[in-house]
Residue, then its C-alpha position, 0 to 999 in steps of 0.5 A: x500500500x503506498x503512504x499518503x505522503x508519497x502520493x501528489x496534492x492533487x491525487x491526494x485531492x482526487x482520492x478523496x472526492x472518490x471515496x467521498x463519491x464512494x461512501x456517499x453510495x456505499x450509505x445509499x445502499x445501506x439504507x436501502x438494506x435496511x428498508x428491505x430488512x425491516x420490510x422482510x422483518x429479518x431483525x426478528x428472525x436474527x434475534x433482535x427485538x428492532x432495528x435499531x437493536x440489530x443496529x447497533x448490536x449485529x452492525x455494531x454502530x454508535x447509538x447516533x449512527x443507528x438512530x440515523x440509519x433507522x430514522x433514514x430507512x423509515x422515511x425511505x421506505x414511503x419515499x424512496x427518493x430519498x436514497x438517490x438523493x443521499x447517493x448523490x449528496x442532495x441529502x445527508x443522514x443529519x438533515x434528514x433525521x433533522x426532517x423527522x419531527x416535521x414529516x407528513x405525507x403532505x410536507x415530504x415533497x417540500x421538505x426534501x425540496x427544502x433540504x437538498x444540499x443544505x446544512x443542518x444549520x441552514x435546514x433549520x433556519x428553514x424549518x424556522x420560516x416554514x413554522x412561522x407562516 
């Protein structure tokens, strides 16, 4: 394997934004396992009361990160835009938990719409807005 400090600045720039890419699709994907996981209620059949406990038992996350991962895969589940949006980085694990409390089935659309390619921070100043009307 070669060292980091023997590859140039701008391989090393490059690297980075492919596994960004990478890991962006590789979460994607996980979500959608996990959908599919709590549809077929397989947490059950290995032994584990939820998801979030297979979560965090069987793929050994942090309680944030199977929080996350679940909240995500809920919310995917009615709205499956919802992982080529993460694949594509229009969309974190963060804002999307951060929609959570404001979800309806009426609101999803604009919501997401709301969140592509925002912070949390710049999401929540939205919400802010959308509450005060």
């Amino acid at each position: 394997m070669v060292s980091l400090c023997d590859v140039s600045d701008d391989e090393l720039v490059a690297g980075l934004g492919a596994l960004e890419a990478q890991h962006r699709s590789t979460m994607a994907a996980v979500i959608e396992h996990l959908v599919e996981m709590e549809r077929r209620r397989l947490h059950l059949r290995s032994g584990y009361a939820s998801l979030y406990e297979y979560c965090l038992k069987a793929l050994r996350l942090s309680e944030d990160e199977a929080y996350r991962r679940m909240t995500c895969s809920r919310l995917a589940a009615r709205h499956p835009e919802i992982i080529a949006k993460l694949a594509r980085g229009e969309l974190s694990l963060t804002t999307v938990t951060t929609l959570k409390p404001h979800w309806s089935p009426e609101s999803a659309a604009e919501l997401l719409e709301m969140a592509a390619g925002v912070s949390k921070r710049e999401l929540a100043g939205s919400l802010c807005a959308v509450r005060a009307r």
